[in-house]
C-alpha positions as CSV (number, residue, x, y, z in Angstrom):
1,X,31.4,-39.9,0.3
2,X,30.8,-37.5,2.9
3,X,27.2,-35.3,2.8
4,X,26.2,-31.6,3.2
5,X,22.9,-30.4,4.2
6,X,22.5,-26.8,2.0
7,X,19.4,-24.9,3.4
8,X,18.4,-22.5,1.6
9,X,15.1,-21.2,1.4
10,X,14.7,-19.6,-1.8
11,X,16.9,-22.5,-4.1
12,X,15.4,-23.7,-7.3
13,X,15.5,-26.7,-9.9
14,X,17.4,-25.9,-13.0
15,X,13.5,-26.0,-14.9
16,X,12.2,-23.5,-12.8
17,X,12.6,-19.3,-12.8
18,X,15.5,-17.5,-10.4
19,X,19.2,-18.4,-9.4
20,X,20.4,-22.1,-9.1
21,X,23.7,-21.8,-7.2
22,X,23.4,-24.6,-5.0
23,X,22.0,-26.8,-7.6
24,X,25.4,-26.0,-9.5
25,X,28.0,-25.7,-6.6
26,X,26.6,-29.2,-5.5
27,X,26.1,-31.0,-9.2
28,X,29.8,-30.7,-9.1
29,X,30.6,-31.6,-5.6
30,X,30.9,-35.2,-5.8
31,X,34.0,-35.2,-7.9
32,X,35.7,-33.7,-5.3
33,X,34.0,-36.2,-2.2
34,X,31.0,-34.5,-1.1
35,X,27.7,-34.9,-1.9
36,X,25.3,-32.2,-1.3
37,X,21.2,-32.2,-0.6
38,X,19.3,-29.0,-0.4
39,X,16.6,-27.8,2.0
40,X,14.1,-25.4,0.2
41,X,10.9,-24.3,0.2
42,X,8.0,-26.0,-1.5
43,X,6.0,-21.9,-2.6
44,X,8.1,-20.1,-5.6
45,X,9.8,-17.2,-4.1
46,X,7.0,-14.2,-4.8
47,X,4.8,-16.3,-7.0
48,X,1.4,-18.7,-7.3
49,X,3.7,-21.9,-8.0
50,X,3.5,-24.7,-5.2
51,X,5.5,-27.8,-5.8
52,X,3.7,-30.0,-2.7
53,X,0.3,-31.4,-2.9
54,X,-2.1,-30.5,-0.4
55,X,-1.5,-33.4,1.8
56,X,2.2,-33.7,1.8
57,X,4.5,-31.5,4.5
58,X,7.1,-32.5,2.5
59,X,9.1,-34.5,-0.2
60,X,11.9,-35.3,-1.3
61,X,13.2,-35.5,-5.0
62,X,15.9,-36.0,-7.0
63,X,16.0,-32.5,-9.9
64,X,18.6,-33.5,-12.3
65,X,21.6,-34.7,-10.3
66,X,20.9,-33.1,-7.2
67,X,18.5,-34.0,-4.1
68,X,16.3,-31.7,-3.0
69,X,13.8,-31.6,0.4
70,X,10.3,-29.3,-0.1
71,X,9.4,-28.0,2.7
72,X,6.0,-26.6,2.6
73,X,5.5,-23.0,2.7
74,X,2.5,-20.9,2.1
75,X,2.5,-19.0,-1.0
76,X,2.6,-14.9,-1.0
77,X,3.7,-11.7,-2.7
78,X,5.5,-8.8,-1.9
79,X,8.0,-8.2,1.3
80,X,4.6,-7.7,3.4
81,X,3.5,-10.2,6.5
82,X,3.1,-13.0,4.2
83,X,6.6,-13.0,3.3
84,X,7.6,-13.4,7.2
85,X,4.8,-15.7,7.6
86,X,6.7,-17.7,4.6
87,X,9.4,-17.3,6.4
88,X,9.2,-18.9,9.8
89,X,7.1,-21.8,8.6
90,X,10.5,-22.8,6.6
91,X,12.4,-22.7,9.7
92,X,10.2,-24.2,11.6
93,X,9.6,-26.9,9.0
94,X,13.1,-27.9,8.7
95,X,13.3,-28.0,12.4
96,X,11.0,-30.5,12.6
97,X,12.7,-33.9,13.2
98,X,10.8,-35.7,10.6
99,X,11.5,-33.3,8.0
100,X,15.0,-35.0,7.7
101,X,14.7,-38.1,9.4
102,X,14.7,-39.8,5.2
103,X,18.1,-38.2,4.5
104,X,21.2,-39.1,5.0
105,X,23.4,-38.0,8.4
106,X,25.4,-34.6,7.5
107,X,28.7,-34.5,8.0
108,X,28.7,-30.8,7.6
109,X,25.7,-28.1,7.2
110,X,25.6,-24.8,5.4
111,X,22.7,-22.4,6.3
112,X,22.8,-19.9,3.9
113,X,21.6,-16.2,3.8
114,X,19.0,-14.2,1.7
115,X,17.5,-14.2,5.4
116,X,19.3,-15.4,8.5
117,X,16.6,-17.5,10.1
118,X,17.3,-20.3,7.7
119,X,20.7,-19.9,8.7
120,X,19.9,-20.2,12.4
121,X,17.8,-23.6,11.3
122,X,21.1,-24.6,9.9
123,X,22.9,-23.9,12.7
124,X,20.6,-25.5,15.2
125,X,20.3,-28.7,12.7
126,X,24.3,-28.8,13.0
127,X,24.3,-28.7,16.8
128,X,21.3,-31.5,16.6
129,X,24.0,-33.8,15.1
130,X,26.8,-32.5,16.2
131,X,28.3,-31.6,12.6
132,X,30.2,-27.9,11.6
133,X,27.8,-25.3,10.6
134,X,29.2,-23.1,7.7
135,X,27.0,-19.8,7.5
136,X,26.7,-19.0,3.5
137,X,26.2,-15.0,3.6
138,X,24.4,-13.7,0.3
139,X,22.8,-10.7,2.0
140,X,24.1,-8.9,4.6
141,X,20.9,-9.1,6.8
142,X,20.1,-6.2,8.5
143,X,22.7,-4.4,6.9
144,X,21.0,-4.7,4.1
145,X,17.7,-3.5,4.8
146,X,19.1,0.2,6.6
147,X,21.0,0.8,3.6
148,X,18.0,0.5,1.3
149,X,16.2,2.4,4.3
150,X,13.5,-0.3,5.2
151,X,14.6,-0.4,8.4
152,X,16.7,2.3,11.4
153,X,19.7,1.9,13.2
154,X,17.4,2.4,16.2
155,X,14.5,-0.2,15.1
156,X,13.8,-3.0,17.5
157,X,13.8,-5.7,14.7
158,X,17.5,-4.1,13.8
159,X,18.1,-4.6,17.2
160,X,17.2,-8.5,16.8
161,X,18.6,-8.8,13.8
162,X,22.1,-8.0,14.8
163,X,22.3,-10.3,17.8
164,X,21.3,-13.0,15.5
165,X,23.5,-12.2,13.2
166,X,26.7,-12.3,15.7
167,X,25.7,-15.7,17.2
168,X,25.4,-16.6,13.5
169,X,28.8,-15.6,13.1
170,X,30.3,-16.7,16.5
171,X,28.7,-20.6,16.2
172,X,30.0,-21.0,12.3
173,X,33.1,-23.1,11.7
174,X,33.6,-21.1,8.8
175,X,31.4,-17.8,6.7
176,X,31.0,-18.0,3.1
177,X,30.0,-15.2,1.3
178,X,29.6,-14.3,-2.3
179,X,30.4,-10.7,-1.8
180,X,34.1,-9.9,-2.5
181,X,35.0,-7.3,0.9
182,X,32.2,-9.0,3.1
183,X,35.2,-9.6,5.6
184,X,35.9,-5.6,5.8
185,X,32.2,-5.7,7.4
186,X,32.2,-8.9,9.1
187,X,35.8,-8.4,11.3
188,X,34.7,-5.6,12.9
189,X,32.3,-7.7,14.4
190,X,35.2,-9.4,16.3
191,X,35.4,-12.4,13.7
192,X,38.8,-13.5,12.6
193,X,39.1,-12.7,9.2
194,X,40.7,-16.4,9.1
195,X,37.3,-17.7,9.2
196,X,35.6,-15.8,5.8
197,X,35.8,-17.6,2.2
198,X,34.5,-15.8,-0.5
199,X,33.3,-18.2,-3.2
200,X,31.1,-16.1,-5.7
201,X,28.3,-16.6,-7.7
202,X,29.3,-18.0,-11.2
203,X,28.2,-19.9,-14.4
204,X,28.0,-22.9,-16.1
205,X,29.9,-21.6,-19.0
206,X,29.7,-25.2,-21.4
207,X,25.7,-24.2,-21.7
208,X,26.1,-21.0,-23.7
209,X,27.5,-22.1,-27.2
210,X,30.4,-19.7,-27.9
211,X,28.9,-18.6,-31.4
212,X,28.5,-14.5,-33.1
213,X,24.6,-13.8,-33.5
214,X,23.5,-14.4,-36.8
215,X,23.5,-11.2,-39.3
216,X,20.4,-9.2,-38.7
217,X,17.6,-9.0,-41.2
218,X,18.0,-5.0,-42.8
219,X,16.6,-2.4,-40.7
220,X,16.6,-4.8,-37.7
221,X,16.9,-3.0,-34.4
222,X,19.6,-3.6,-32.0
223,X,18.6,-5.5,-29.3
224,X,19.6,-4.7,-25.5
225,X,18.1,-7.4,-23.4
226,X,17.6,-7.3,-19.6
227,X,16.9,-10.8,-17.8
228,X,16.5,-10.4,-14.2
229,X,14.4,-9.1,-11.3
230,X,12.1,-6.1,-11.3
231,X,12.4,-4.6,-8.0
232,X,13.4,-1.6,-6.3
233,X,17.3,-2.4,-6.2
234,X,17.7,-3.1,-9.8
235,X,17.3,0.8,-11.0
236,X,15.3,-0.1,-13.8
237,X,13.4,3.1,-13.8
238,X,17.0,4.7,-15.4
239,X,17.3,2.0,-17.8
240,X,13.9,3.1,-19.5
241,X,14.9,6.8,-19.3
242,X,18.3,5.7,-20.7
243,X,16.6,4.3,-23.4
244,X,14.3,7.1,-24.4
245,X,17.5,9.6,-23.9
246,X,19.5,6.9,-26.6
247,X,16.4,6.7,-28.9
248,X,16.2,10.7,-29.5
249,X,19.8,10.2,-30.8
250,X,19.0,7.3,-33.2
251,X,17.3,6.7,-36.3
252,X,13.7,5.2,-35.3
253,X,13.3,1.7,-35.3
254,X,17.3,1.4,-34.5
255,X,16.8,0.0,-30.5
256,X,14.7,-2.5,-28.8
257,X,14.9,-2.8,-25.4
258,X,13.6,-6.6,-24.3
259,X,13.2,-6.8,-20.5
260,X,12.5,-10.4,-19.1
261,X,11.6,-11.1,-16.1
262,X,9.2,-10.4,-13.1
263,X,9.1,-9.1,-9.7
264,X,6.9,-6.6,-7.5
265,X,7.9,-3.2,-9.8
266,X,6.8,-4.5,-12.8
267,X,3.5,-3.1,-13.1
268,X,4.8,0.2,-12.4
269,X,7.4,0.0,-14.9
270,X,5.0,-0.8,-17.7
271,X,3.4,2.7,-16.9
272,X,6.5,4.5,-17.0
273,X,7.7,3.0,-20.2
274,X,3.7,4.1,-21.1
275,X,4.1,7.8,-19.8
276,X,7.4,8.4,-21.9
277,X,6.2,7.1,-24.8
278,X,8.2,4.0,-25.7
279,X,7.2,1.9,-28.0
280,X,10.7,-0.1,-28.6
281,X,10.4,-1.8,-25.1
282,X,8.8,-5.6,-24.3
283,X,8.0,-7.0,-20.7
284,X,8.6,-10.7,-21.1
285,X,7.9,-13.2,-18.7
286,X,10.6,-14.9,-16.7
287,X,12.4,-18.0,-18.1
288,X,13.7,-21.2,-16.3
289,X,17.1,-21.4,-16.1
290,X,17.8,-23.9,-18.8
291,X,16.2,-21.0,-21.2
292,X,18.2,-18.4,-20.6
293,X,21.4,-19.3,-22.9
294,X,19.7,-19.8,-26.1
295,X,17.2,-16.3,-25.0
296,X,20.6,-14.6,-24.5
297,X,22.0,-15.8,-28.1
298,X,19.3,-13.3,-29.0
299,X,20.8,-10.4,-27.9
300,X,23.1,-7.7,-29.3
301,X,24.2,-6.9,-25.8
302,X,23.0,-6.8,-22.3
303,X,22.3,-3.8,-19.4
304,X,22.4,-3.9,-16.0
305,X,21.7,-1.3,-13.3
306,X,23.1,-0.9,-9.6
307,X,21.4,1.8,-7.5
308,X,23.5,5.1,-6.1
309,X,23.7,3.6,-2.8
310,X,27.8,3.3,-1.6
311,X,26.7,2.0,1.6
312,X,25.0,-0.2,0.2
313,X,27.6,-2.0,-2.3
314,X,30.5,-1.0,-0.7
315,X,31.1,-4.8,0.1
316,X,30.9,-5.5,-3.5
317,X,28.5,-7.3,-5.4
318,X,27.8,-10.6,-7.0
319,X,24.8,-11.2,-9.3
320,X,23.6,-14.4,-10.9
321,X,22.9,-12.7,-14.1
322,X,26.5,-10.8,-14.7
323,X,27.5,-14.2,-15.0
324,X,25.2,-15.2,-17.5
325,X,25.5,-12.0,-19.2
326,X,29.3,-12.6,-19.5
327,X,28.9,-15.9,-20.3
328,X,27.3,-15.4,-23.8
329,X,29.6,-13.2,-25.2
330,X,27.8,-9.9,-25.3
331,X,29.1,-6.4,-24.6
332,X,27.5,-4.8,-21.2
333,X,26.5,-1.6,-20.3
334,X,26.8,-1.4,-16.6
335,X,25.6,1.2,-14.8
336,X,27.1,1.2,-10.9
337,X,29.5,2.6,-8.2
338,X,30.1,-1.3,-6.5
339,X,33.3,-1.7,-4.8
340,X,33.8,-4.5,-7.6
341,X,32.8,-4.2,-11.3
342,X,33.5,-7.1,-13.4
343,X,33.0,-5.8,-16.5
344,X,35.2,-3.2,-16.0
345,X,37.8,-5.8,-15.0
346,X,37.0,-8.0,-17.8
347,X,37.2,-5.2,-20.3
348,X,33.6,-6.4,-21.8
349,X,31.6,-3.4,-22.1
350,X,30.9,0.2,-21.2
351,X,30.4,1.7,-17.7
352,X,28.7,4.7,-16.4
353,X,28.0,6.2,-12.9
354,X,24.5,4.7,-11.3
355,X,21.1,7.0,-11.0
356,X,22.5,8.7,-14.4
357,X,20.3,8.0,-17.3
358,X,21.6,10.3,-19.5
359,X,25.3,8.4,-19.4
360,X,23.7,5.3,-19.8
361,X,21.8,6.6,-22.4
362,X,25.0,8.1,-24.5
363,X,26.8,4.5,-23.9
364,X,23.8,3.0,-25.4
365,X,24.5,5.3,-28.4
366,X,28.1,4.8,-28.2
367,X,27.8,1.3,-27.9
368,X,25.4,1.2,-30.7
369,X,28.0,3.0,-33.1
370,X,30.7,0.4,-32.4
371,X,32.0,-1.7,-35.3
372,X,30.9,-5.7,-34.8
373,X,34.3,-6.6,-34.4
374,X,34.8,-3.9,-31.5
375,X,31.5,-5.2,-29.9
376,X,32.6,-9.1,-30.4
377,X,35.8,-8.2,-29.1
378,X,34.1,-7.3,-25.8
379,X,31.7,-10.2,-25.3
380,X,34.7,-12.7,-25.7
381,X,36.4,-11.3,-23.2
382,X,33.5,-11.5,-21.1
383,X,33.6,-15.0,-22.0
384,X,37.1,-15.3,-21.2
385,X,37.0,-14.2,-17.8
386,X,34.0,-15.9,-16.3
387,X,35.4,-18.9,-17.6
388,X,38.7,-18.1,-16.3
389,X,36.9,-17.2,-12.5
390,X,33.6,-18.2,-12.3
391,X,32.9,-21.8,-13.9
392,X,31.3,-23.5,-11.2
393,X,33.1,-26.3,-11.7
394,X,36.0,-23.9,-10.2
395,X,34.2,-22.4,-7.5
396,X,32.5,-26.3,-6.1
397,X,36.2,-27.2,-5.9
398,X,36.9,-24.4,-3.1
399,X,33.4,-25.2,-1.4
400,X,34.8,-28.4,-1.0
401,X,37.8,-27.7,0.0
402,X,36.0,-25.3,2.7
403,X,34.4,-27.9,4.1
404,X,37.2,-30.3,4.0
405,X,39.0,-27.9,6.4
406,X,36.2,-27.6,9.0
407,X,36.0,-31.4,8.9
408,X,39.4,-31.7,9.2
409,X,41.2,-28.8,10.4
410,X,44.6,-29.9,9.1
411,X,43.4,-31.1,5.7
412,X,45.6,-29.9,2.9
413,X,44.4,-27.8,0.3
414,X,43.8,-29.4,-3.4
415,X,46.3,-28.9,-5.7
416,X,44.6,-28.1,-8.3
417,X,42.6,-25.6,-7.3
418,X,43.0,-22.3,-9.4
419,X,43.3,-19.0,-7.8
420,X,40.3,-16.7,-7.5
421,X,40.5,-13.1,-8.1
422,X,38.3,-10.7,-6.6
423,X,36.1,-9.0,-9.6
C-alpha cells in the first residue's frame, strides 16, 4: 500500500473541537491503496489544550483509524505574534529529521494550506525524499488576508507572501483546493489549469441518523442552531440583529437562537446580544466532532452567515459545517453573495443577500411560518445532495486517484468514481 504524508497544521482527532477533513479523506483511503499519516500540531488551534507532555517534542498516535504525528507547538490566542510564533515552530518542527524518522517513507506528500509555510515544510519534506508534493489550498494566503483588509497590496509581508505562494504553485505536482473557481485565481498566475483538482470539504453522512425531530412539547420555541466559529468572517453580528428583527414579528417565547461554538468574537457578541435585549439566545461551548450529529438532531433548522465581501468569495466557498448542516436534514437560512451556494443548489432552505439583517430576519419569520412537511421537505433534500456530492467516502476516492496520477502519470482514472458538481 503506498503512504501519504498530510501536513496540516491545524488537523484534529475526531474527539476533539474544529474540522476533521484529513482524518475523513484518509480513514477512507486505504480502500482505494493509500494510506495516509498526518502532521499536526501538538497546541489546539486558539485554545489552552496541549496534547504533548512537557518532555516530549513529539509523538506519534494512532486516533481512530488514522496516524497522527504531534508536533509540539506553543499554545496562544488570537492572530497576534503568538499565532506566528506557533506557526514557524510547526515548520520548523516537521523539518526536523527526527520528527519523521519513526514513519514510514512517503510515496507522495500533501502540504496543505490554512497558512502556506506548512505547505512549504511539505514541499521541502517531498524534495528531502524525492516524492511529488501536492499543495492542498484551503485559503488563498495572502489573498485572503487583503480581501478581509489585514493586509495591502503594497505590504512587505504581501510582498513575501506572494513569492511563496508561486514557488508553492510552480514545485506542486498537482494543487488541490476545496474552493470551487480557485483555478480562475490560480491560472493567472501562469499555472496550467491542468494541474488544479478541486476536492471539497464534505461529510460523513452514515453518522447523522436520517430521522424528523421529535414533536415539540406545547409552547416550545423554534430552535435555530449555529455550530461553528465566532470570528470576524462569520457575520454573526447580523445573525443576532436578524434575530431581534424576527422576534418583534413573533409571538414571545416562539425563537431560540442556540449558538455553539468559540472563537476570538465571542465575548463581544455576548455584549451585543446583552445591549439589544435578547433573552432567547445561548452561547454554548464547542463540541468534538463526534457530538455534533446528535446536537444537530436538536434543531429546527440551522443559520449561517457569509460577510459582503465579493472579493473575497468570489472563488467560492466550502465550509465544514454546510456539510453537517445539510447532513441532518434541516432547512437553512443562508445569508451570502459566494460564487457557489449550496443550499440554493440543493433547494434546502432560504437565502438572503449578506450584511442584511432585516432579510434574514423576515426568512427567519418566513421560515418559521412554513408547514413541517414544507420545512422537512427542505432538510431531505439537503440530505440528498450532500450524500449525492459530498460523502467523503466520494471525495477520498478522487484524492486517491489524484495522487495516483502524480505517481504515475499515465495511471487511468477509477471507474467508479462519481462525478462532482461544483456547489
Amino acid at each position: 500500500m503506498k503512504q501519504v504524508w498530510i501536513l496540516n497544521h491545524y488537523a484534529v482527532e475526531p474527539g476533539a473541537p474544529g474540522g476533521t477533513r484529513h482524518y475523513s479523506l484518509s480513514e477512507h483511503l486505504p480502500r482505494f491503496g493509500w494510506k495516509a499519516t498526518i502532521i499536526a500540531a501538538s497546541a489546539e488551534h486558539n485554545g489552552d489544550g496541549q496534547r504533548l507532555q512537557a518532555n516530549e517534542a513529539f509523538r506519534h498516535e494512532v486516533c481512530g483509524k488514522v496516524p497522527f504525528l504531534w508536533l509540539r507547538t506553543p499554545r496562544y490566542r488570537g492572530n497576534g505574534g503568538g499565532r506566528m510564533v506557533n506557526m514557524l515552530a510547526y515548520t520548523m518542527r516537521a523539518l526536523l529529521p527526527a520528527s519523521t524518522a519513526a514513519l514510514p517513507r512517503p510515496d507522495a506528500i500533501i502540504g496543505s494550506s490554512v497558512h502556506p509555510f506548512a505547505a512549504l515544510a511539505g514541499a521541502l519534506l517531498a524534495r528531502r525524499h524525492g516524492v511529488p508534493f501536492l499543495f492542498e489550498v484551503r485559503d488563498l494566503w495572502p489573498q485572503t488576508l487583503i480581501d478581509l483588509g489585514r493586509l495591502t497590496e503594497r505590504h512587505p509581508m504581501t510582498w513575501m507572501l506572494r513569492r511563496l505562494e508561486r514557488a508553492l504553485y510552480r514545485s506542486a505536482e498537482n494543487i488541490v483546493t476545496v474552493l470551487p473557481n480557485a483555478a480562475d485565481y490560480i491560472a493567472p498566475l501562469g499555472i496550467p489549469r491542468s494541474k488544479v483538482t478541486w476536492i471539497p470539504n464534505g461529510v460523513e453522512t452514515d453518522a447523522f441518523p436520517l430521522a424528523a425531530k421529535p414533536q415539540p412539547a406545547p409552547g416550545a420555541p423554534f430552535v435555530l442552531m449555529y455550530l461553528g466559529s465566532h470570528g470576524t468572517a462569520n457575520g454573526l453580528d447580523h445573525v443576532l440583529h436578524a434575530l431581534l428583527h424576527a422576534s418583534r414579528q413573533l409571538p414571545p417565547g416562539a425563537l431560540q437562537l442556540r449558538m455553539v461554538g468559540d472563537g476570538p468574537l465571542k465575548p463581544e457578541l455576548r455584549e451585543l446580544a446583552r445591549r439589544l435585549g435578547l433573552d432567547n439566545v445561548s452561547f454554548e461551548p464547542p463540541v468534538a466532532k463526534t457530538a455534533i450529529p446528535a446536537l444537530a438532531a436538536q434543531a429546527d433548522a440551522f443559520v449561517i452567515s457569509v460577510l459582503d465581501r465579493p472579493q473575497l468569495y468570489r472563488y467560492g466557498i466550502s465550509m465544514n459545517k454546510l456539510f453537517d448542516y445539510l447532513a441532518a436534514a434541516r432547512p437553512i437560512l443562508i445569508a451570502s453573495a459566494a460564487a457557489n451556494n449550496p443550499v440554493a443548489d440543493a433547494n434546502a432552505g432560504i437565502a438572503v443577500p449578506p450584511a442584511d439583517p432585516a432579510a434574514l430576519g423576515d426568512a427567519i419569520v418566513k421560515l418559521w411560518n412554513l408547514g413541517d412537511a414544507e420545512r422537512r421537505r427542505m432538510g431531505l433534500a439537503g440530505r440528498h445532495y450532500v450524500e449525492t456530492h459530498h460523502r467523503f467516502q466520494m471525495l477520498s476516492r478522487r484524492l486517491a486517484e489524484t495522487l495516483d496520477r502524480c505517481v504515475d502519470p499515465v495511471a487511468q482514472p477509477r471507474p467508479e468514481l462519481a462525478p462532482l458538481t461544483k456547489g
